[in-house]
TORZASE-273538 format. One record per residue (C-alpha): residue in one letter; chain; x, y, z. Coordinates in nm, 2 decimals, decimal comma, m for minus. Layout:
N
R | A | A | X | Y | Z
...
This chain:
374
R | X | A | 3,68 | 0,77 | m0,24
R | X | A | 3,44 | 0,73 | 0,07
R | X | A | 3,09 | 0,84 | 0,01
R | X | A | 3,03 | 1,19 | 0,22
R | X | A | 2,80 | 1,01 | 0,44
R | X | A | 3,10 | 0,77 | 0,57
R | X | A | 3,30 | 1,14 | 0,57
R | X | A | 3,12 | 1,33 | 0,79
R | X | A | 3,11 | 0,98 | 0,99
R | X | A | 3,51 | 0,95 | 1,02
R | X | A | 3,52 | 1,31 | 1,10
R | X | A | 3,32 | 1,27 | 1,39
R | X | A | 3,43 | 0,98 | 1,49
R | X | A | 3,78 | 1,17 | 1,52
R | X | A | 3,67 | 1,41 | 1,65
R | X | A | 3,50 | 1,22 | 1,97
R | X | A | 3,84 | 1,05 | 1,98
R | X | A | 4,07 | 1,36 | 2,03
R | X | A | 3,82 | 1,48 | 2,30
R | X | A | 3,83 | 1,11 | 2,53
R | X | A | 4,14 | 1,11 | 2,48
R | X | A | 4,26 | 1,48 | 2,61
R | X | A | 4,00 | 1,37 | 2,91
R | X | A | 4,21 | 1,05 | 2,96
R | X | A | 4,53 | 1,25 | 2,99
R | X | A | 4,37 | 1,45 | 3,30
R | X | A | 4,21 | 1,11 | 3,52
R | X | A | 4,42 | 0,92 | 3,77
R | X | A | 4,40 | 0,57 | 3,75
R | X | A | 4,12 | 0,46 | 3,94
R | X | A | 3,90 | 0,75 | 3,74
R | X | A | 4,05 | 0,56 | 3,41
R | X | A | 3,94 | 0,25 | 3,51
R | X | A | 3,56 | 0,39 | 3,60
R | X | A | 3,60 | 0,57 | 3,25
R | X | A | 3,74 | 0,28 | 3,03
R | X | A | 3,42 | 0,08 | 3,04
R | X | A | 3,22 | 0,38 | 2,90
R | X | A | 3,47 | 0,44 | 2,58
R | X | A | 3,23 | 0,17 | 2,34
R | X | A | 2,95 | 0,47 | 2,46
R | X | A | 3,20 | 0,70 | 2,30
R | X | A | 3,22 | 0,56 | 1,96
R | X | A | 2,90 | 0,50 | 1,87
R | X | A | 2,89 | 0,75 | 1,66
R | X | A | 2,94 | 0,54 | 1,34
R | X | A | 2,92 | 0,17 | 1,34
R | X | A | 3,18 | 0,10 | 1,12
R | X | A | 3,52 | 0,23 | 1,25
R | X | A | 3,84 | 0,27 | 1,01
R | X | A | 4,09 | m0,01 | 1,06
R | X | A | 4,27 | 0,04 | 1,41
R | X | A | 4,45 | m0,28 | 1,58
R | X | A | 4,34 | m0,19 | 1,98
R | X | A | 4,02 | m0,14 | 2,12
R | X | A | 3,83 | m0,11 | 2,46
R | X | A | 3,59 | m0,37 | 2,51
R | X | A | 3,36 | m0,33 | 2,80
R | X | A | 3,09 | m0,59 | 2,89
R | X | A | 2,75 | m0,60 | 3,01
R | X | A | 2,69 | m0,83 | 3,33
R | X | A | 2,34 | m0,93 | 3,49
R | X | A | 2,57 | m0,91 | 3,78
R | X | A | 2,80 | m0,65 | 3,77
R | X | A | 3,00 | m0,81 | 4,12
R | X | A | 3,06 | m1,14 | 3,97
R | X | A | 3,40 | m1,11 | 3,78
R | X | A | 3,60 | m1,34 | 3,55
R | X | A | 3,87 | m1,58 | 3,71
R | X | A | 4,09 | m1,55 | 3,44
R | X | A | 4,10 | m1,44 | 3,00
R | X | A | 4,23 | m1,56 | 2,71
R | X | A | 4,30 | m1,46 | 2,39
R | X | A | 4,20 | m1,65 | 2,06
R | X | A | 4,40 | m1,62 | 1,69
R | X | A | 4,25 | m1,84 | 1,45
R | X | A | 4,21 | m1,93 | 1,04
R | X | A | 4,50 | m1,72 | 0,92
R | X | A | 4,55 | m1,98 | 0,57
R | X | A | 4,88 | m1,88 | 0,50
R | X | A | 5,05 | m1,96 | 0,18
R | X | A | 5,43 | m1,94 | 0,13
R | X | A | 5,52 | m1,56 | 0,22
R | X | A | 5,62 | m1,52 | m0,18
R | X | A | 5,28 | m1,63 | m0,27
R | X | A | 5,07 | m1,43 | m0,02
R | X | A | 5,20 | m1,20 | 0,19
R | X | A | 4,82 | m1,04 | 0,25
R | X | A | 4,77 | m1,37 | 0,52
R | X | A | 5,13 | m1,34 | 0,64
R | X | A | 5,05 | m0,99 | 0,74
R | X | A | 4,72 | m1,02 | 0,85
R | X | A | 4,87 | m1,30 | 1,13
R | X | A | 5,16 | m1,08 | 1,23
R | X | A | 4,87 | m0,81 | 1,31
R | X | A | 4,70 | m1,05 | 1,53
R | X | A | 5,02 | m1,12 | 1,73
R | X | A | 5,10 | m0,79 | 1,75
R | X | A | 4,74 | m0,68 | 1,86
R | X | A | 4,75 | m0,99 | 2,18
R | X | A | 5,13 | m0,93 | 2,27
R | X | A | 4,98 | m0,54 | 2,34
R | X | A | 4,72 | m0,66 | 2,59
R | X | A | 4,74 | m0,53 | 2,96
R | X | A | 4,76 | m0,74 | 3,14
R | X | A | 4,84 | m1,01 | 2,94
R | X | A | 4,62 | m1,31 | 2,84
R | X | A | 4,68 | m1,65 | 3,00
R | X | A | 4,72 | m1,80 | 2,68
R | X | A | 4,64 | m1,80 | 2,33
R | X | A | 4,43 | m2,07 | 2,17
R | X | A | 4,47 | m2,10 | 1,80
R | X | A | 4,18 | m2,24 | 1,64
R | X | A | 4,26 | m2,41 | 1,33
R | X | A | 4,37 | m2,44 | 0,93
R | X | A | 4,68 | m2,20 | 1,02
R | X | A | 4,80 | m2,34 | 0,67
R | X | A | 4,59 | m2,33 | 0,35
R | X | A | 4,71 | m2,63 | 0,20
R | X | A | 4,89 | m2,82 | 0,49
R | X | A | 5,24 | m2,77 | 0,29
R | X | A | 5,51 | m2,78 | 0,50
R | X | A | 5,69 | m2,45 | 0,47
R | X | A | 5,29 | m2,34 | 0,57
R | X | A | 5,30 | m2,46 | 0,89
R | X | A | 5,70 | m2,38 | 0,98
R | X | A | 5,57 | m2,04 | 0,88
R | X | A | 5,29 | m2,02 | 1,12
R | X | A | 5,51 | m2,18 | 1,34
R | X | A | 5,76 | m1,94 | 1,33
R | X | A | 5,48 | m1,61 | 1,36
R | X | A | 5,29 | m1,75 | 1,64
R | X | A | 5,69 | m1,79 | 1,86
R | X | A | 5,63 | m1,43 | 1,88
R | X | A | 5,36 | m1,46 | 2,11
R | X | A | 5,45 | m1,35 | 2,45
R | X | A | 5,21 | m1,60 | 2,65
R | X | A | 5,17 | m1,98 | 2,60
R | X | A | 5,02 | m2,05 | 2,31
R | X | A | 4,75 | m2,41 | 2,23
R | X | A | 4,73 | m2,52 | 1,94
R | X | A | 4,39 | m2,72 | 1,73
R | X | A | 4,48 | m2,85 | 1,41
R | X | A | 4,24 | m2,75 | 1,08
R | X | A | 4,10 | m2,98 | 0,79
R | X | A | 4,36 | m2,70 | 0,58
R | X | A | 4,67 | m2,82 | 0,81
R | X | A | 4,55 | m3,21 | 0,76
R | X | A | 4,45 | m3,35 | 0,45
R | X | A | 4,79 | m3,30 | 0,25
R | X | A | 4,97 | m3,56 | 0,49
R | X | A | 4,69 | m3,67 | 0,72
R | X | A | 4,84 | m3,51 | 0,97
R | X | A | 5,23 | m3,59 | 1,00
R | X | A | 5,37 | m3,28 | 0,98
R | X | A | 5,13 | m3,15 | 1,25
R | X | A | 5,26 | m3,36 | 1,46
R | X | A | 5,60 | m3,33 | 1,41
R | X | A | 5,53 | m2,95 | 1,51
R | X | A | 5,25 | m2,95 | 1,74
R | X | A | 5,22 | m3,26 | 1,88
R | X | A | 4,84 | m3,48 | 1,88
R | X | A | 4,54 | m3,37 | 1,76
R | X | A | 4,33 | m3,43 | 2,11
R | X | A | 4,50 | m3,31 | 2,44
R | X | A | 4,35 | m3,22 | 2,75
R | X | A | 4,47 | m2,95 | 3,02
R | X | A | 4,33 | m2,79 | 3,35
R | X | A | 4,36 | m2,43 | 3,40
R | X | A | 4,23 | m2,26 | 3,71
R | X | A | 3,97 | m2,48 | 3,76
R | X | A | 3,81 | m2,50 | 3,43
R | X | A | 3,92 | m2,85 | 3,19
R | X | A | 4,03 | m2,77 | 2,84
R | X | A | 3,97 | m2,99 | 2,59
R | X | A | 4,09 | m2,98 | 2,24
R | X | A | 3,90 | m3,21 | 2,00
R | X | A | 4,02 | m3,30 | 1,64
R | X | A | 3,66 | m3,27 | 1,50
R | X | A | 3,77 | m3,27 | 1,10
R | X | A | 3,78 | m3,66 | 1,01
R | X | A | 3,65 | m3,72 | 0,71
R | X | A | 3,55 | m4,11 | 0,61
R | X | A | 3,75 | m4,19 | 0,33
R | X | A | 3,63 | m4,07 | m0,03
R | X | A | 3,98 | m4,04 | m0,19
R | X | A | 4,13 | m4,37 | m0,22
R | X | A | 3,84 | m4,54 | m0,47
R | X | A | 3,90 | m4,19 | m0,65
R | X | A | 4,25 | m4,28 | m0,66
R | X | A | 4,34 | m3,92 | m0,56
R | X | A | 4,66 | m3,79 | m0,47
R | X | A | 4,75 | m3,64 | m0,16
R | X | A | 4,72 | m3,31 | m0,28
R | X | A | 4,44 | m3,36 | m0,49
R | X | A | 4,27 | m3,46 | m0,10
R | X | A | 4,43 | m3,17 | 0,01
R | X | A | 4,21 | m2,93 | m0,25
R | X | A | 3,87 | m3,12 | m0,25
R | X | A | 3,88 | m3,06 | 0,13
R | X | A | 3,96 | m2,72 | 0,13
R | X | A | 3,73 | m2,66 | m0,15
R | X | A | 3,39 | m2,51 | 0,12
R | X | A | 3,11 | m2,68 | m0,12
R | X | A | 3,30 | m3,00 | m0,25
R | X | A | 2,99 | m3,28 | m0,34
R | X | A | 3,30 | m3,53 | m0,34
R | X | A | 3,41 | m3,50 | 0,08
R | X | A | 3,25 | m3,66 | 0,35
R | X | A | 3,09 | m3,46 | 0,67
R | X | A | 3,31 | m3,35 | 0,92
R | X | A | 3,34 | m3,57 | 1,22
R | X | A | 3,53 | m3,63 | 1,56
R | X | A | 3,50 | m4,02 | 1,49
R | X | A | 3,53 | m4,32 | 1,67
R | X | A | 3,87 | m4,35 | 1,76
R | X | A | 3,84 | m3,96 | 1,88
R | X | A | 3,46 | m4,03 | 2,06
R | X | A | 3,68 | m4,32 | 2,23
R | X | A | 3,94 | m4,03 | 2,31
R | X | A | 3,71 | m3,83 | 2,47
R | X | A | 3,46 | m4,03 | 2,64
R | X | A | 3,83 | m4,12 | 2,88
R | X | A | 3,92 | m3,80 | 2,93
R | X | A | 3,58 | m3,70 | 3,05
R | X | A | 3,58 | m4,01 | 3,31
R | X | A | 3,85 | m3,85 | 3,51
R | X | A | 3,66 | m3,51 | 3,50
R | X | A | 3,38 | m3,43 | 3,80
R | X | A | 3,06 | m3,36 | 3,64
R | X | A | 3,09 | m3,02 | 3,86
R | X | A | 3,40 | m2,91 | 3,67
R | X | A | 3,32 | m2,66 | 3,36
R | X | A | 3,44 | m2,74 | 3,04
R | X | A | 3,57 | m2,56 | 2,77
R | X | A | 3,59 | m2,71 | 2,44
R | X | A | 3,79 | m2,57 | 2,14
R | X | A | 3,68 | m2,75 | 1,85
R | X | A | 3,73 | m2,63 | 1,47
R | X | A | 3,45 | m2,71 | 1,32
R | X | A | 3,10 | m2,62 | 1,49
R | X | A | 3,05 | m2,96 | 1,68
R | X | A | 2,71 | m2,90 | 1,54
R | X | A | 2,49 | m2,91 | 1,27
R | X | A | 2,44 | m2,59 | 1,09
R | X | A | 2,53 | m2,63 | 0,69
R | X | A | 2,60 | m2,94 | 0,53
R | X | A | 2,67 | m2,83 | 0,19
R | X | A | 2,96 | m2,61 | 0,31
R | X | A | 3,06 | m2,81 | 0,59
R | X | A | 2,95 | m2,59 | 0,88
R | X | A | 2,90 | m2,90 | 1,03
R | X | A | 3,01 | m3,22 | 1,27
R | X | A | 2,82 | m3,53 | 1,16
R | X | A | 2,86 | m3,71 | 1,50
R | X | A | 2,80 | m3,38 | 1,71
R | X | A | 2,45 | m3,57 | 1,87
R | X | A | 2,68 | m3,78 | 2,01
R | X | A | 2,93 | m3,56 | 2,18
R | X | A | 2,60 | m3,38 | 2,31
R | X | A | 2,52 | m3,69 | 2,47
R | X | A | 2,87 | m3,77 | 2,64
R | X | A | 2,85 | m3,38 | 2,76
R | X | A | 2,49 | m3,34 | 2,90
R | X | A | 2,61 | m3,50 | 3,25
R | X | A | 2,83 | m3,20 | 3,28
R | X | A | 2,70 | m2,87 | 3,46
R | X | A | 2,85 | m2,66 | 3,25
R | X | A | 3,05 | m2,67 | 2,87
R | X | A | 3,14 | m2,41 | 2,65
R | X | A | 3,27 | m2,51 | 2,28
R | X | A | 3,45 | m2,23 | 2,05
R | X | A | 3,54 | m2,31 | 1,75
R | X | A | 3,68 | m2,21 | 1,44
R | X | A | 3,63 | m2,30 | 1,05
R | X | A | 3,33 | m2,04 | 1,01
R | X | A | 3,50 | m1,71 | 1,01
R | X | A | 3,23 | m1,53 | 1,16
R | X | A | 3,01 | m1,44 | 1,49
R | X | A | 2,81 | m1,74 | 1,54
R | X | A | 2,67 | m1,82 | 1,87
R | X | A | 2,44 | m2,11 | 1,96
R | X | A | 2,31 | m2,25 | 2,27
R | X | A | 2,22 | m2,68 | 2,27
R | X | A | 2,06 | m2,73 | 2,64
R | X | A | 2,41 | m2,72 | 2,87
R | X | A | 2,66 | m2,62 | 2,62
R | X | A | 2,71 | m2,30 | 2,42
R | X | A | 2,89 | m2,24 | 2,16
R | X | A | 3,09 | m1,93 | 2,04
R | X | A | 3,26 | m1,92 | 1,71
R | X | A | 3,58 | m1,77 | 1,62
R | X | A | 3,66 | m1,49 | 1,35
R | X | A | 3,97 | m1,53 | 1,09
R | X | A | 4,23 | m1,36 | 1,03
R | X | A | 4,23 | m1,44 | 0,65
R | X | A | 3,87 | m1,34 | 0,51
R | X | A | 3,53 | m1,34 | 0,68
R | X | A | 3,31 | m1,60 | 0,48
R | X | A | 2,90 | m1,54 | 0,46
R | X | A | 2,65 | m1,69 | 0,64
R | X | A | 2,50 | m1,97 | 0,51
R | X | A | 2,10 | m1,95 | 0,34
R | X | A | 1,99 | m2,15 | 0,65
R | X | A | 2,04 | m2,31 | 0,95
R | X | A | 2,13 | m1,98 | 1,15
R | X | A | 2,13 | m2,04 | 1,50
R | X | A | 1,80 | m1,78 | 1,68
R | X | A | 2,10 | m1,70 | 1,93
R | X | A | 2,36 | m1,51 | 1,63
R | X | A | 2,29 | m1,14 | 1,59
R | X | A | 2,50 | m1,16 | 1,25
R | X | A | 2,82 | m0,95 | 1,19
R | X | A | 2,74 | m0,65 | 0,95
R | X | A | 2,77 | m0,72 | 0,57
R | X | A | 3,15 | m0,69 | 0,55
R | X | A | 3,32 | m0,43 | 0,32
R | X | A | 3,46 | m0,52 | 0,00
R | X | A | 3,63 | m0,25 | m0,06
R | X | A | 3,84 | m0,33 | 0,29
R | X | A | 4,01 | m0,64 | 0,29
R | X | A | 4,05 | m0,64 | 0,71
R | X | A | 3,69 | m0,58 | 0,74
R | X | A | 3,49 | m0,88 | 0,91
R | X | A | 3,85 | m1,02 | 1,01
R | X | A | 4,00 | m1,01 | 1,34
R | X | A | 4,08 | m1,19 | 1,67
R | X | A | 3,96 | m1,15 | 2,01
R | X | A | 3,95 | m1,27 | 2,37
R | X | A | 3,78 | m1,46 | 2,63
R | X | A | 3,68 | m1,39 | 2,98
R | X | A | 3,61 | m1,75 | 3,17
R | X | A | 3,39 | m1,74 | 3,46
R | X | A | 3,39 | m1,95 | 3,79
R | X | A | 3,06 | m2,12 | 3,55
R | X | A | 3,29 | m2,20 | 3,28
R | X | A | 3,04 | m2,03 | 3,10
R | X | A | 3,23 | m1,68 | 2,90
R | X | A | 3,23 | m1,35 | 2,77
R | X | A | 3,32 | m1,41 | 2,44
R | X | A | 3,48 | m1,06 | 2,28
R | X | A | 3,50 | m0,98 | 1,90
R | X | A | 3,76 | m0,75 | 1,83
R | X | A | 3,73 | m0,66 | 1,45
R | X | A | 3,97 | m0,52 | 1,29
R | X | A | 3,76 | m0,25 | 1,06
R | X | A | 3,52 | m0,16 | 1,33
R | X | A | 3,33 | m0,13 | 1,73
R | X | A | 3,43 | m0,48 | 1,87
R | X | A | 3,13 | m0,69 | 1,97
R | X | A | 3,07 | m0,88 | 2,31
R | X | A | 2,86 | m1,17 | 2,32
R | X | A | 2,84 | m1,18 | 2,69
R | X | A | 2,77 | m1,56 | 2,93
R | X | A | 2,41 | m1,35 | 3,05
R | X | A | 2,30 | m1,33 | 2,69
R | X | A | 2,29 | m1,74 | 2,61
R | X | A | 2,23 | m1,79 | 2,97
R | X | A | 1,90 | m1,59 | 2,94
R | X | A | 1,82 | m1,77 | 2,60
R | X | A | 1,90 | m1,40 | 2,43
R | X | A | 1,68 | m1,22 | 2,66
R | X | A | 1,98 | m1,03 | 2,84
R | X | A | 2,31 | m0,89 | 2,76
R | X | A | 2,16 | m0,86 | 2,36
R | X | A | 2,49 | m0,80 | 2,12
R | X | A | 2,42 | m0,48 | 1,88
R | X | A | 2,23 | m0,55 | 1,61
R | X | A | 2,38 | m0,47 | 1,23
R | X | A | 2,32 | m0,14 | 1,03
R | X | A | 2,39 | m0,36 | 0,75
R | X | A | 2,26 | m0,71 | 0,74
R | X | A | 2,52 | m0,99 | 0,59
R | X | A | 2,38 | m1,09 | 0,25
């Protein structure tokens, strides 16, 4: 049973609903469109919303004339198992597909952001595989340390192709970065591949390494950027942070000062990434960085390390398994800079709009929680 405060709460939120709703049946289309961007004003009425698959997401520009040249959409940490095993994260990934192959219009593409298996078997991946077809638009891929460890990668392969690709999209350069090498700490062990496979996926291992893009993938990137103008913007998906925020739990990319370095000529770069499972937003002089929510379970933040720029996520529910879990999209701007949207699944999505890390947090501030994460 709720508690009669979260009652009343769901009543009115229904309540507000039936009554935007009746008023959407009356407008025309280009009073909708006026009217769409006010619905978050609408639903304010509780913070915490019960679990709904599509929602409005409206976003607050320093200047409203400037608009996005294009969106994407962005499914990411789903862990599956075997469907027999657990068919919570099966389900929880079909959602997400369901909730993107709704949008209108459509995204551009999908970018999936990493471990899409939990431990890199391969009837994990053909699974994922096979759920993430359904997708209606293209779909990019970036490999996990969950998808990796078991065979170091040869099954990912097989499915997805390499780790590090490049692409150009409407004038923005996508670059996907395997950022999860690990120096070797298994074969003096004399571990076997799956006994890698669990120390990796184990979030405070002391017997793993840090997380890394490492040499051969520094040498990868440093010749893709040479055939990019320093004018272009760049978008970056990378699954683990590409910087430092936790070492103990591996919220962290041991050779991110580097990358830094071999990115500051560029006006503009963007990195979103997965691995953290919550709203984490950073900015390092030139880049910032947006971080991706799972599908599987929302993880806590870590004791320290928070970057000034992250207004947290509320303290998720544990009573609701889809609370802090979701998807979302992202508007890219002529910049390359974004508006990156958090649409949870139990509650109000959240923007984290390009005029709030442009303005070092001064502009564009996301909502604040009504319950702080622990």
């Amino acid at each position: 049973m709720w508690p009669l405060k979260w009652k009343k709460r769901e009543q009115e939120y229904r309540r507000q609903r039936e009554e935007f709703f009746e008023a959407v049946k009356r407008l025309n289309r280009r009073d909708f469109l006026k009217i769409a961007g006010l619905s978050a004003a609408v639903f304010t009425a509780k913070q915490v919303v019960p679990p709904h698959s599509f929602q409005v997401v409206d976003v607050v520009r320093a200047n409203p004339q400037e608009r996005p040249l294009f969106r994407f959409a962005y499914i990411s940490d789903t862990h599956l198992y075997e469907r027999e095993l657990n068919e919570r994260f099966v389900n929880a990934a079909l959602r997400a597909v369901r909730d993107v192959n709704a949008l209108d219009p459509p995204p551009d593409f999908v970018i999936f952001g990493g471990d899409l298996a939990q431990l890199g078997q391969p009837k994990e991946l053909e699974l994922g595989k096979q759920i993430l077809s359904e997708l209606k638009v293209p779909v990019k891929m970036m490999v996990g340390e969950h998808d990796w460890y078991l065979d170091m990668g040869e099954k990912w392969r097989e499915l997805f192709g390499p780790e590090n690709y490049s692409f150009d999209h409407k004038g923005v350069h996508f670059i996907v970065l395997m950022s999860v090498h690990e120096k070797d700490f298994w074969t003096a062990r004399g571990m076997t591949p799956m006994e890698r496979m669990l120390t990796v996926a184990q979030l405070d291992s002391p017997l793993q390494n840090a997380f890394e893009v490492g040499e051969q993938g520094r040498e990868w990137l440093r010749r893709d950027l040479e055939k990019v103008s320093r004018d272009t913007p760049i978008i970056i998906f990378s699954h683990s942070p590409l910087y430092k925020l936790y070492r103990p739990w591996n919220f962290w990319t041991d050779d991110a000062e580097e990358i830094h370095k071999m990115l500051a000529p560029f006006k503009s770069v963007t990195v979103i990434h997965g691995h953290t499972h919550q709203l984490l937003t950073n900015r390092i002089n030139n880049i910032h960085f947006h971080g991706m929510l799972a599908t599987a379970w929302p993880w806590p933040y870590a004791p320290e390390g928070l970057p000034k720029l992250t207004v947290p996520m509320e303290r998720p529910d544990p009573f609701d398994e889809a609370d802090g879990t979701g998807w979302g999209t992202v508007d890219a701007y002529r910049s390359g800079y974004v508006d990156k949207h958090y649409n949870l699944w139990s509650r109000n999505p959240i923007t984290v709009a390009k005029a709030y890390l442009e303005s070092w947090g001064k502009e564009a501030i996301p909502p604040a929680p009504e319950f702080p994460p622990y």
